[in-house]
C-alpha positions as CSV (number, residue, x, y, z in Angstrom):
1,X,-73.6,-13.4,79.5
2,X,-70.9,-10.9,79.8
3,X,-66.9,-11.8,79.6
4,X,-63.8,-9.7,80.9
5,X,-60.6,-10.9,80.0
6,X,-56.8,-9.3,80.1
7,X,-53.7,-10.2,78.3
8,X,-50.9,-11.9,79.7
9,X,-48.2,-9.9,80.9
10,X,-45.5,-13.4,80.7
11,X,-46.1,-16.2,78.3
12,X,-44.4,-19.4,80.6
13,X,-42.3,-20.9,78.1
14,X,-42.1,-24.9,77.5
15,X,-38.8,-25.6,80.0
16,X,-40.1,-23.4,82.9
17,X,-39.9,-24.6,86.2
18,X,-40.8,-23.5,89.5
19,X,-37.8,-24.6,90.7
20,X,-35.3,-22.9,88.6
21,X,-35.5,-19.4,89.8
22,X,-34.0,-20.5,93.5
23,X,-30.8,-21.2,91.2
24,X,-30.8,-18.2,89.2
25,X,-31.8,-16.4,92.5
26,X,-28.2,-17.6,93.7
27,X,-26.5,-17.1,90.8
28,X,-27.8,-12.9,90.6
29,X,-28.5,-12.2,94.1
30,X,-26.4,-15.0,96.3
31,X,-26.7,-12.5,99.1
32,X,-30.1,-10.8,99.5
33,X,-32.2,-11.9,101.8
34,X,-34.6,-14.5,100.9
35,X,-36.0,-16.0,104.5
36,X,-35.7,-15.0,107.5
37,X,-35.6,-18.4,110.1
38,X,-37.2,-17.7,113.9
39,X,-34.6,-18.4,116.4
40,X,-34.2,-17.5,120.3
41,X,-32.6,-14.7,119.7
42,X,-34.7,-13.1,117.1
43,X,-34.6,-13.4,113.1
44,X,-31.7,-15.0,111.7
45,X,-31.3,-14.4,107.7
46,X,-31.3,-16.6,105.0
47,X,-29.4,-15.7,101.9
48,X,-30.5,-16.8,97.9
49,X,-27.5,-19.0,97.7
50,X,-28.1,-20.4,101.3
51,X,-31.2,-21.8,100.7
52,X,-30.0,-22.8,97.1
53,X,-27.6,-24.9,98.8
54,X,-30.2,-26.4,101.3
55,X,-32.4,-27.2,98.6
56,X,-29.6,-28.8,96.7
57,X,-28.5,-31.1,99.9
58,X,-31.6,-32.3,100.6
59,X,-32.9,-32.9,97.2
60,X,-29.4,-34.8,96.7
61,X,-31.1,-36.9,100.3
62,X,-34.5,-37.4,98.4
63,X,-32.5,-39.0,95.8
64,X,-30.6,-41.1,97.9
65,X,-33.5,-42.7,99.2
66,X,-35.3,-43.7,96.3
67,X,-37.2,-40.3,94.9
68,X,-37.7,-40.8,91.6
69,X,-39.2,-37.8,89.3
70,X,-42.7,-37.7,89.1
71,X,-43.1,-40.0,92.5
72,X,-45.5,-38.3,94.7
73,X,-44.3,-37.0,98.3
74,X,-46.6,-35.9,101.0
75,X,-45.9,-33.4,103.4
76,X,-47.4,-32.5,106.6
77,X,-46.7,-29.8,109.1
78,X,-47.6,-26.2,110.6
79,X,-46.0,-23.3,108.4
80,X,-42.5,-23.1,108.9
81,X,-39.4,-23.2,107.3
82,X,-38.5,-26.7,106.6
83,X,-42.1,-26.6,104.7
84,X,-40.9,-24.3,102.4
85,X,-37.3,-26.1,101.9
86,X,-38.8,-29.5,101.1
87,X,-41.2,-28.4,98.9
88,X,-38.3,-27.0,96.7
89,X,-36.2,-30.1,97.5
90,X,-39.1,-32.4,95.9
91,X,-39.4,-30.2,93.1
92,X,-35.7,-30.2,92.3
93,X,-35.2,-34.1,92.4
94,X,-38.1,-34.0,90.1
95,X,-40.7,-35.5,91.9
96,X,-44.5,-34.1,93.0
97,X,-45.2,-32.1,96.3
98,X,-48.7,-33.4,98.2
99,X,-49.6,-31.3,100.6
100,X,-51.7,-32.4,103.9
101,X,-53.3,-30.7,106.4
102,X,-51.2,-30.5,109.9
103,X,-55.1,-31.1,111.3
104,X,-56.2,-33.8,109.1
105,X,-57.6,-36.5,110.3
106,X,-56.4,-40.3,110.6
107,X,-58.8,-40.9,107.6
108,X,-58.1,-38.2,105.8
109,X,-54.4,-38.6,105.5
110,X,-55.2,-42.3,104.2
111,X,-56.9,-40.8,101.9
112,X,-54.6,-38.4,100.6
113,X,-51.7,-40.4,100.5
114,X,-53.5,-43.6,99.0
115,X,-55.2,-41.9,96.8
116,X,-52.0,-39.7,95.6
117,X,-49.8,-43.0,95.6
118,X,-47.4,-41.3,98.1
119,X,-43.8,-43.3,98.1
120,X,-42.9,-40.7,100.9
121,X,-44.1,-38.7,103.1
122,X,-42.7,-35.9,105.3
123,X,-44.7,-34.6,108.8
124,X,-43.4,-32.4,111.8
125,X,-44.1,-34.2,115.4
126,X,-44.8,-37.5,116.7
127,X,-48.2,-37.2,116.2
128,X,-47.9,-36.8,112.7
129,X,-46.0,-39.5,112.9
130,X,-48.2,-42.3,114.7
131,X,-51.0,-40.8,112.5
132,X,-49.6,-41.9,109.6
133,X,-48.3,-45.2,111.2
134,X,-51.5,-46.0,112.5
135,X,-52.8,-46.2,108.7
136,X,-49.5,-47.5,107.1
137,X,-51.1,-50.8,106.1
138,X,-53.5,-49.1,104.4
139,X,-50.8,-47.4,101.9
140,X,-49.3,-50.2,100.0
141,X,-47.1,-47.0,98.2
142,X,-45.4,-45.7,101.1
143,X,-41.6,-46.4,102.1
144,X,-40.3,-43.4,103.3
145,X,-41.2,-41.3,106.8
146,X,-39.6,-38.5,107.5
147,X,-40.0,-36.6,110.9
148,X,-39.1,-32.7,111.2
149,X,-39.1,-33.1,114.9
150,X,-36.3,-36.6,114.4
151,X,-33.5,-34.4,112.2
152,X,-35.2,-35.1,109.2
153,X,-33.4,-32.5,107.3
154,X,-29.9,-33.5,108.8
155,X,-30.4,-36.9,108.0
156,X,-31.2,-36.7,104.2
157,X,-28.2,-34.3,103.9
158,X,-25.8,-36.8,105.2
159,X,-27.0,-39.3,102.8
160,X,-27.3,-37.0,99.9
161,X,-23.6,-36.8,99.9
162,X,-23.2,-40.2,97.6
163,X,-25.5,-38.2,95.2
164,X,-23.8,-36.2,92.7
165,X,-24.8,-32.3,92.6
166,X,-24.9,-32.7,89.0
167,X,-27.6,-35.3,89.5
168,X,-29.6,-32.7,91.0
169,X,-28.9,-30.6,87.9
170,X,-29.8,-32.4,85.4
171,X,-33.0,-33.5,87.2
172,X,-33.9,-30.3,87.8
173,X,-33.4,-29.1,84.5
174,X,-35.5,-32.1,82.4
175,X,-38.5,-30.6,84.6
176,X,-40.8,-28.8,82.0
177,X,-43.5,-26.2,82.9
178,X,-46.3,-29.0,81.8
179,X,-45.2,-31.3,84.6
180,X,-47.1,-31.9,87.4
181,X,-45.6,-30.0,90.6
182,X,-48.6,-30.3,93.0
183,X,-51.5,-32.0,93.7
184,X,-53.3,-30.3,96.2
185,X,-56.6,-32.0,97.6
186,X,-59.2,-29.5,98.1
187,X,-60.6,-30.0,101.7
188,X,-64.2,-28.7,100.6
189,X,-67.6,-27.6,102.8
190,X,-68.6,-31.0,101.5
191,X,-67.7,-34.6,100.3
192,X,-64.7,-36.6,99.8
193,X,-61.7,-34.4,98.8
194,X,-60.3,-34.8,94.9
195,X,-56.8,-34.4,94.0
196,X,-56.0,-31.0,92.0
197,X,-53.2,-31.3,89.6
198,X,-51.7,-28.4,89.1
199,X,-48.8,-27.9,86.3
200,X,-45.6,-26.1,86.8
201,X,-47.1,-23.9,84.0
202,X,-50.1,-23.6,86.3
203,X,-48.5,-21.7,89.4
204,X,-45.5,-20.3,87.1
205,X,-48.3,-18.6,84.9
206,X,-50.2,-17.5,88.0
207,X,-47.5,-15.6,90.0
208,X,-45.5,-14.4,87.3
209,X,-48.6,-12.6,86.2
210,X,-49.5,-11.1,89.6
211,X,-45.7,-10.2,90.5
212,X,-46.4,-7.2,87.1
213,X,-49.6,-5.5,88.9
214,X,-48.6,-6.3,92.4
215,X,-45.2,-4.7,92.4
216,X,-46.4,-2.6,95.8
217,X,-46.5,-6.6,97.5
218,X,-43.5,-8.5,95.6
219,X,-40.2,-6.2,94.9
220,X,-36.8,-7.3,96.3
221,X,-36.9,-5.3,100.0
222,X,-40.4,-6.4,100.7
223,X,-40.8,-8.8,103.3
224,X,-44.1,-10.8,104.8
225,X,-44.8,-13.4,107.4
226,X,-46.6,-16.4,106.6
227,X,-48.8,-17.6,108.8
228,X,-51.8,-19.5,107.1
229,X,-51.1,-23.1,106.0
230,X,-49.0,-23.7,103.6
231,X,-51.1,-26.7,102.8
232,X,-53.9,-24.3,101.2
233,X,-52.6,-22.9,97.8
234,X,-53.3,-19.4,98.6
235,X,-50.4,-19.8,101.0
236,X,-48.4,-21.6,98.7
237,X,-48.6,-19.0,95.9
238,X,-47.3,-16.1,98.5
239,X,-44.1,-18.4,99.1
240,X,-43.4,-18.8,95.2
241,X,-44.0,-15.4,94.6
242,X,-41.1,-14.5,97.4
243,X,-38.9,-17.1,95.7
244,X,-39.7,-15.0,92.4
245,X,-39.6,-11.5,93.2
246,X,-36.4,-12.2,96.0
247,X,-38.6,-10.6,98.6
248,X,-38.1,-11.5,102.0
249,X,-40.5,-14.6,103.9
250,X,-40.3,-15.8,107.7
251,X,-43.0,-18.7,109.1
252,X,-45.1,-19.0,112.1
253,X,-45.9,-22.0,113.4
254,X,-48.1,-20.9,116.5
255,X,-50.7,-17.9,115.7
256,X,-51.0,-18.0,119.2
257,X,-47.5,-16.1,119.3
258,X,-48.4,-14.1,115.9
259,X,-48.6,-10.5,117.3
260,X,-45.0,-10.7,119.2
261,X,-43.7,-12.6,115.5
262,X,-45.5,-9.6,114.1
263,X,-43.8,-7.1,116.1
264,X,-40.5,-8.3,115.7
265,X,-40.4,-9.4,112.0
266,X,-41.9,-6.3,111.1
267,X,-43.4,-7.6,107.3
268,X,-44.3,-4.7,104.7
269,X,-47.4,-6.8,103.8
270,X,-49.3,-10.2,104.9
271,X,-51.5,-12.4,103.8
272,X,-54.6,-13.3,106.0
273,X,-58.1,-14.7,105.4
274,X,-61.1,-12.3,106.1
275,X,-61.5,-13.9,109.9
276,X,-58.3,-13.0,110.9
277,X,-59.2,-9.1,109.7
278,X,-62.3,-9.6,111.6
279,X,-60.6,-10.5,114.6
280,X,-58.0,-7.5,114.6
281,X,-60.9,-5.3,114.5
282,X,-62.7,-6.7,117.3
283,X,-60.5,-7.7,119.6
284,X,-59.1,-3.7,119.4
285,X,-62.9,-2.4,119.4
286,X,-63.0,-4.7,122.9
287,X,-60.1,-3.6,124.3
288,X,-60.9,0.4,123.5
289,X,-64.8,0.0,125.0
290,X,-63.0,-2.3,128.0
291,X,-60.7,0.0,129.0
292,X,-63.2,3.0,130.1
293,X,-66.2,4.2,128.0
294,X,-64.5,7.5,126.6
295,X,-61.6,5.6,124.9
296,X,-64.7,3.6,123.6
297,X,-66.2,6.6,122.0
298,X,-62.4,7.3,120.7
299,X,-62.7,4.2,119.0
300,X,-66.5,4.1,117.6
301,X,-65.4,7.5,116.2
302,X,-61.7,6.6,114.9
303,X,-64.2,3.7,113.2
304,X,-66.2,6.3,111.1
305,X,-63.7,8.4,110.3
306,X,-61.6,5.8,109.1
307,X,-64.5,4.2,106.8
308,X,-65.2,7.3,105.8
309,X,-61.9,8.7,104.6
310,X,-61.6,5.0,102.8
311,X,-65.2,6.1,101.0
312,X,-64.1,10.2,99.9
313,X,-60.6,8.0,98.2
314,X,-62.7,6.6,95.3
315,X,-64.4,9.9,95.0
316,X,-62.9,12.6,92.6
317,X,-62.4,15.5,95.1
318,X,-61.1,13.5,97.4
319,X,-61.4,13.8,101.3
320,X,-61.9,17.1,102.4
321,X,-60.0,19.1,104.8
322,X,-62.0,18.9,107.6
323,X,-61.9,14.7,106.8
324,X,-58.6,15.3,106.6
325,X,-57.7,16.7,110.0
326,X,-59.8,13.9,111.8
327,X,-57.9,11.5,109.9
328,X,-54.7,13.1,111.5
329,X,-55.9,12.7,114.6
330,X,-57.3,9.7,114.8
331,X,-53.5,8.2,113.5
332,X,-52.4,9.7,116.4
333,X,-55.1,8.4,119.1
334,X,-55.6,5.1,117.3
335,X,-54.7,3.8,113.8
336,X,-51.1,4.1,114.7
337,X,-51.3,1.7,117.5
338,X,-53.4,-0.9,115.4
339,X,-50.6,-0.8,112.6
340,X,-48.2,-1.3,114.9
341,X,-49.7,-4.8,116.2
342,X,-48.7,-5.8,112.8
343,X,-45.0,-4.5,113.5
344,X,-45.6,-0.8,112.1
345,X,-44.1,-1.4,108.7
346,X,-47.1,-3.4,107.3
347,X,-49.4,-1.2,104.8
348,X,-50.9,-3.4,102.6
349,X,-52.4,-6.8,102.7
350,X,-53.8,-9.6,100.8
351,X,-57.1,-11.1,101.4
352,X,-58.9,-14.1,99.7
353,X,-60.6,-17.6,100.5
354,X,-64.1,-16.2,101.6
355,X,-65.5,-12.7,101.5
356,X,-63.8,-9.8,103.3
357,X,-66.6,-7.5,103.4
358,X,-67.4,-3.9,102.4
359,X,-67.4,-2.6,106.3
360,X,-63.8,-4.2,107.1
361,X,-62.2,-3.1,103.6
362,X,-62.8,0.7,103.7
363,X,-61.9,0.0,107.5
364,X,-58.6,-0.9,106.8
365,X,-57.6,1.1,104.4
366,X,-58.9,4.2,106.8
367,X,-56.5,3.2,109.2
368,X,-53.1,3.2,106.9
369,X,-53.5,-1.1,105.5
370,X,-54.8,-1.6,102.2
371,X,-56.2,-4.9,101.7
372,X,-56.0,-6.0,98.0
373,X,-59.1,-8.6,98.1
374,X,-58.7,-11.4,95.7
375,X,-60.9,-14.5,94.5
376,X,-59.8,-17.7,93.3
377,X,-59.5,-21.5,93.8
378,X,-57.4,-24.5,94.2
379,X,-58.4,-25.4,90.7
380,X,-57.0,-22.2,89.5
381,X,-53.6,-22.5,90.8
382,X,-55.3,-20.3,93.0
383,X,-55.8,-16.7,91.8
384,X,-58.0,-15.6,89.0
385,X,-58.7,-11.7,90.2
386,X,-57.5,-9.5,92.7
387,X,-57.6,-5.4,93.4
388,X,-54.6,-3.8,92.4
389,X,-52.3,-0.6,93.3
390,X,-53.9,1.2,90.4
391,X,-57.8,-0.2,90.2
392,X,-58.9,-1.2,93.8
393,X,-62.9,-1.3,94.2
394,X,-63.7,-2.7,97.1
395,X,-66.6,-4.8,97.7
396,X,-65.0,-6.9,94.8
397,X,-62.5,-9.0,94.0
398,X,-61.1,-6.6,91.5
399,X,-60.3,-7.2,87.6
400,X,-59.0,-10.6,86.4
401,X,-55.3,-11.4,86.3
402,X,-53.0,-10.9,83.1
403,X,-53.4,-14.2,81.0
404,X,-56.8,-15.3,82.9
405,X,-60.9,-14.8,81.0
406,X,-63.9,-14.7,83.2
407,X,-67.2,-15.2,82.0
408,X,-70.2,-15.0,83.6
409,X,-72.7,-17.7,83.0
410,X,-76.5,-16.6,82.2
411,X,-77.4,-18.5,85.6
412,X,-74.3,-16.2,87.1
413,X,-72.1,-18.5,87.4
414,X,-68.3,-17.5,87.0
415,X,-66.5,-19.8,84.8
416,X,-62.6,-19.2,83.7
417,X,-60.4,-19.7,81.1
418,X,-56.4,-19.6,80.9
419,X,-53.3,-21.1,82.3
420,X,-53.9,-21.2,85.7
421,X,-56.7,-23.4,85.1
422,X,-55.8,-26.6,86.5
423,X,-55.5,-30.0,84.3
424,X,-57.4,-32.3,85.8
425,X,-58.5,-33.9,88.9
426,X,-56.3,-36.9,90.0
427,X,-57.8,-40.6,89.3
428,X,-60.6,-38.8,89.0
429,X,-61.5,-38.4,85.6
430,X,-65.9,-38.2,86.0
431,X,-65.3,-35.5,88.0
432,X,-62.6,-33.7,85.9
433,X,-65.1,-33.8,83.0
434,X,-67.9,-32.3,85.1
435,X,-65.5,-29.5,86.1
436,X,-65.8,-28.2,82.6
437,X,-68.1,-27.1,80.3
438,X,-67.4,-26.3,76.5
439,X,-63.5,-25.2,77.7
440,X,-64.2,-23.2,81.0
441,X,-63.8,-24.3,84.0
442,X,-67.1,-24.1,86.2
443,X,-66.3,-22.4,89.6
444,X,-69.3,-22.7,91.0
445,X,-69.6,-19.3,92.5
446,X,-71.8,-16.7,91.5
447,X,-71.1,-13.6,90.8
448,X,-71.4,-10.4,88.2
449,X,-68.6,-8.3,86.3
450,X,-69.3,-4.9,85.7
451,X,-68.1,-2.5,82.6
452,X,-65.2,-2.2,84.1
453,X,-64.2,-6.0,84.5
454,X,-64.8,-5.7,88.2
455,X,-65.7,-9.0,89.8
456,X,-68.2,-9.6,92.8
457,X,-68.9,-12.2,94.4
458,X,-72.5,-12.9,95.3
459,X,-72.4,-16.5,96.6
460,X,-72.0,-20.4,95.9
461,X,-74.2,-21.9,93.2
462,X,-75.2,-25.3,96.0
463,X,-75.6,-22.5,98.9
464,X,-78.3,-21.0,97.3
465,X,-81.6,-21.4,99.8
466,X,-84.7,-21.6,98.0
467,X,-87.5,-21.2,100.5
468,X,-90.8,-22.8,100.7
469,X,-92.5,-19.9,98.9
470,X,-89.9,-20.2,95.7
471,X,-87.4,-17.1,97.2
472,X,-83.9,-17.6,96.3
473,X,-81.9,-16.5,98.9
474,X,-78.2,-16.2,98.7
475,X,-76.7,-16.6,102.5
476,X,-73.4,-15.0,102.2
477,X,-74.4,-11.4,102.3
478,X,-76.4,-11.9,105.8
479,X,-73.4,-14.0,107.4
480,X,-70.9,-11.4,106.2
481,X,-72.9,-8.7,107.9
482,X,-73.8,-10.9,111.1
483,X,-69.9,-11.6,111.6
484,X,-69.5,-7.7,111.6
485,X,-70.7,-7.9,114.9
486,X,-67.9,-7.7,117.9
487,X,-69.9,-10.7,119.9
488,X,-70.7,-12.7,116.4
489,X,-67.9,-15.4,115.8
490,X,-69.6,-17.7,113.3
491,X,-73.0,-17.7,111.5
492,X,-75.0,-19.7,109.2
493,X,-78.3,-18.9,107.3
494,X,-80.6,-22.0,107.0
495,X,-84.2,-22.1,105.7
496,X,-84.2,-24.0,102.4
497,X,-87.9,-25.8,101.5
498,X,-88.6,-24.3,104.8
499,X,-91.2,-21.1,105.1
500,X,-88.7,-18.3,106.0
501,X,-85.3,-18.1,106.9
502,X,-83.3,-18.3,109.7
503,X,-79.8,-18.4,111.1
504,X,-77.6,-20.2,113.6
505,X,-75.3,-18.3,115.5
506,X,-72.1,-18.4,117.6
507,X,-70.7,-16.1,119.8
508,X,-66.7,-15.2,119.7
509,X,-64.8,-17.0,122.8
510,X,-62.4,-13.4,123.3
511,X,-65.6,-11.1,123.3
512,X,-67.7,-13.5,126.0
513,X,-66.2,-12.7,129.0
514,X,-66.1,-8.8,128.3
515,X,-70.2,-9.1,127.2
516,X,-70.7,-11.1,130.6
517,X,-68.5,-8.0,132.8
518,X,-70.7,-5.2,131.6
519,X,-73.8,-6.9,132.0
520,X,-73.1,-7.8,135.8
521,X,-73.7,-11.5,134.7
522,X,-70.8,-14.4,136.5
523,X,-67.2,-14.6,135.4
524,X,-66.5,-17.6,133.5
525,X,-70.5,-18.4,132.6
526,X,-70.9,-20.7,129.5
527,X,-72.9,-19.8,126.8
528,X,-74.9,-22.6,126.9
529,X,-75.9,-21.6,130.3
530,X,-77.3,-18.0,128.9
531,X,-78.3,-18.3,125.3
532,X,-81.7,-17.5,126.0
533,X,-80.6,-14.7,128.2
534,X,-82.9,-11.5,127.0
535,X,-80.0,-9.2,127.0
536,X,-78.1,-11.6,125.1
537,X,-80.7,-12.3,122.8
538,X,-81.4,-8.6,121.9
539,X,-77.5,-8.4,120.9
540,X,-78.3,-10.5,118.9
541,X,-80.8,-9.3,117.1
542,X,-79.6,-6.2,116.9
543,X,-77.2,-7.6,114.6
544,X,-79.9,-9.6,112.6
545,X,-81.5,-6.4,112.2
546,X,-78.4,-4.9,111.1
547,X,-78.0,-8.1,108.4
548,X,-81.1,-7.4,107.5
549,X,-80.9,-3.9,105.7
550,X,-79.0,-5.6,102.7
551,X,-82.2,-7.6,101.7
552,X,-86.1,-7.6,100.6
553,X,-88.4,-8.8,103.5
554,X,-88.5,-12.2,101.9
555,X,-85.1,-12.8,102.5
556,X,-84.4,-11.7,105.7
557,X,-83.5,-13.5,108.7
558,X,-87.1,-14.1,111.0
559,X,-85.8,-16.4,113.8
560,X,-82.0,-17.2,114.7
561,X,-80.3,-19.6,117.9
562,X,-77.6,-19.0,119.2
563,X,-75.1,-22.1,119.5
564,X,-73.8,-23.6,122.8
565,X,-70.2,-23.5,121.5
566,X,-68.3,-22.0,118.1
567,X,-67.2,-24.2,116.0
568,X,-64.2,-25.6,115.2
569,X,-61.8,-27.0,113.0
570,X,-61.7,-30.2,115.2
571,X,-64.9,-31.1,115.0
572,X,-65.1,-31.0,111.2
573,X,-67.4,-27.5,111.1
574,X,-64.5,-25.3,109.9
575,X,-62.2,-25.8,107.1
576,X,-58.4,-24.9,107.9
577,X,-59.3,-21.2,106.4
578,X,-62.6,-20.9,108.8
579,X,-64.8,-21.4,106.1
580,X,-67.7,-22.9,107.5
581,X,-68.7,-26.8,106.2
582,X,-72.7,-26.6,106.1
583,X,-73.3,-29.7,105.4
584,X,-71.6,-30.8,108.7
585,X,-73.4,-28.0,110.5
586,X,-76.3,-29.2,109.3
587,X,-76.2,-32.6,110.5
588,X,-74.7,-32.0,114.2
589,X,-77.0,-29.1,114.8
590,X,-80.1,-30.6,113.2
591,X,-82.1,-30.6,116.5
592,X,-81.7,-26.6,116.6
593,X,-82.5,-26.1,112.9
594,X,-86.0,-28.2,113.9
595,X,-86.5,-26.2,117.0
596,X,-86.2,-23.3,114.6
597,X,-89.2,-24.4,112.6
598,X,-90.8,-26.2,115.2
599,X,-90.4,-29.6,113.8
């Protein structure tokens, strides 16, 4: 058992809120920039006491309408402004933000706002709308539905103006840091999702403790653009730590538009999931080796130099000279251009939600962006560890926070202590009491600390495949490696009770119609049509072969299939941050696990 633990930088005190600093941001700073809105002609700024004063008018509407404090509120919509404004407005009339999916289901969304007791419940379109409508009878709780799309905003400011500012004041102020602000239900790779409380004191302790050892990321002139869903807390943390740190925040509601938004917001850091890294690479490998076979070789040699540069960094001499040149010219030939597609200011990144990799870490920080990997869950308010300006390893998820004790189990699994750690699970209180053991929280992941309080993250405790022979196979390493492959979208190792392992595969939808142009096969060709193709299956396994290097023979991948489509969010395979849900996998693709095995 080995523990790693590091004092907190801020102690929350008793009468924190997350709600106050937007007012004492307006008070200090009323004129630095704290969002920046999208509009048709460009950016258009947001100052501390402008949103203050937003916040205010539609908390004054919340109140209006009933919102009492502690009454729960949903809220459902892509990332965008108005996301960010009600959460604050719920907070400051005292009530309890519950986030939902903009993808959720009809059933889900019962769920949630059942199960939460929602009185309220913002969402963005129409849809959202006759979702929710369609299951109204089912939530005996809810009276209010606001629509973004309907003037929800300008409608709860005009009838916030019977409500006394003062009103808002004083609610504001009676909030204390152990009441509830969130809860957040986990969407899970399996089961029914459980509502996580989480305190004021919760996030307040999380972010005020990562603004110390992040000040390259949160600093008043720093700016990002958000883009994941502000529904996951790892989202949600990145907009309170703006509000905090009076950085600078615009939205993005269609990642289909992201690179243009990049371009023209031009952030100093974002925040992505490891997929989205994964896709930068390849779609710029694609383009270099479609474009002609010598700006190819550019590329492939741009790559090496870049990962190895990363490598000499953590070494004492340093990168030598001859490294050194190389690395000047390949930020001429290519690394400028790939900083640029995120606007050319952007030099550092955060990364968390599922494993970035090794390869795709050093490659990053080769090429001018430093991704600061981190680990955590919705239960810890999210973040527990993260690399930082000063002690970056990568291939972990660097030390613990300020305030926050990890201890590894003598099974390996990572359990935490501190105030980050959620309270409880809402309604819920059989599976709050199997969430803990003896005071820690039980994360469920594996993983090892090393002398340095480095944390690495080695899989999921109910991912583990134990063969037929009694082989414990963890499954993350091999995907990781498989998804390093350009053609490689998804991939999930399956072989537990059975006699060796194996893998289901998916190949990526922007890769496909290159891979079908250079081998002279017809435009437009499914991939069910050619995934027993030979040249496509040798692809393949060059990449399993590739996988294969970071295990023992008895864990290696023996047969793999590739999948007639990639899955997707819609049909329940993905969660909203493209982690893969195995259990559904399991069940739709059960036919190809048998053919696997030959059952």
């Amino acid at each position: 058992m080995r523990e790693f633990s590091v004092p907190p930088v801020v102690t929350v005190a008793d009468d924190a809120n997350l709600v106050n600093p937007v007012w004492d941001n307006a008070e200090t700073a009323p004129d630095t920039v704290q969002f920046r809105r999208r509009a048709d002609s460009g950016w258009t700024d947001i100052t501390c006491a402008q949103f203050r004063d937003e916040v205010l008018a539609v908390a004054r509407g919340l109140v209006a309408a009933g919102i009492e404090p502690g009454m729960r509120v949903g809220l459902m919509s892509r990332t965008r402004y108005e996301w960010t404004l009600f959460d604050y407005a719920i907070w400051a009339a005292g009530a309890v933000t519950v986030p939902i999916y903009e993808t959720s289901s009809a059933e889900q969304v019962a769920w949630v706002l059942a199960d939460s007791g929602a009185v309220g419940c913002v969402v963005e379109s129409n849809a959202h709308a006759l979702l929710v409508e369609g299951v109204r009878d089912r939530l005996p709780a809810l009276e209010h539905l606001w629509q973004l799309e309907l003037g929800a905003v300008d409608t709860l400011v005009a009838e916030g103006t019977s409500v006394a500012a003062a009103e808002i004041d004083k609610r504001r102020q009676g909030v204390r840091a152990d009441d509830v602000a969130t809860i957040i239900y986990t969407s899970g790779t399996t089961g029914r999702p459980k509502g996580c409380v989480l305190t004021h004191r919760n996030i307040y302790s999380d972010i005020a403790n990562a603004i110390p050892v992040l000040p390259n990321l949160f600093h008043e002139g720093a700016s990002t653009l958000l883009f994941l869903p502000l529904a996951h807390s790892f989202a949600r943390l990145i907009q309170v730590g703006v509000v905090q740190a009076r950085a600078a925040m615009g939205h993005t509601l269609d990642t289909r538009n992201l690179v243009a938004d990049l371009q023209s917001f031009r952030p100093t850091f974002v925040l992505s999931v490891p997929r989205v890294f994964e896709k930068v690479y390849n779609t710029a490998q694609q383009r270099a080796h479609g474009e002609s076979k010598v700006k190819g070789k550019i590329f492939d040699w741009a790559e090496r130099v870049a990962v190895s540069y990363s490598q000499a960094l953590d070494t004492s001499p340093g990168p030598g000279l001859g490294l050194r040149l190389q690395h000047l010219l390949c930020d001429r030939l290519v690394y400028r251009k790939l900083r640029a597609a995120l606007g050319g200011q952007c030099r550092t990144a955060i990364s968390g939600a599922a494993p970035l990799g090794v390869r795709l870490g050093h490659f990053f920080r080769g090429i001018g962006v430093t991704i600061y990997e981190g680990y955590g869950l919705t239960e810890t308010s999210p973040a527990v560890a993260v690399n930082v300006l000063e002690a970056i390893r990568i291939g972990t998820v660097g030390r613990p926070l300020p305030g926050v004790t990890i201890r590894i189990a003598d099974d390996g699994e990572i359990l935490v202590k501190g105030d980050v750690v959620f309270r409880e699970y809402w309604n819920n209180p059989e599976e709050t009491a199997h969430a803990f053991k003896d005071g820690w929280l039980q994360t469920g992941d594996l993983g090892s600390l090393d002398d340095e309080g480095f944390l690495r993250i080695t899989g999921r405790k109910k991912e583990i495949i134990v063969t037929a022979a009694g082989k414990n196979v963890a499954p993350a390493v091999l995907e990781d490696r498989l998804r390093a492959h350009p053609l490689i979208s998804q991939s999930m190792v399956v072989g537990d009770k059975m006699p060796f392992i194996a893998a289901l595969v998916t190949i990526d939808e922007d890769a496909w119609p290159g891979w079908l142009e250079s081998h002279q096969r017809p435009a437009g060709t499914p991939v069910a049509e050619l995934r027993d193709d030979p040249a496509l299956c040798a692809e393949i396994q060059s990449a399993v072969n590739e996988a294969n290097k970071a295990v023992s023979h008895a864990e290696a991948i023996k047969k793999f299939r590739i999948l007639p489509h990639d899955f997707t969010e819609a049909r329940g395979e993905l969660t909203p941050t493209m982690k893969v849900k195995r259990d559904a996998v399991q069940r739709t693709y059960a036919a190809e696990i048998d053919a696997i095995y030959g059952s």
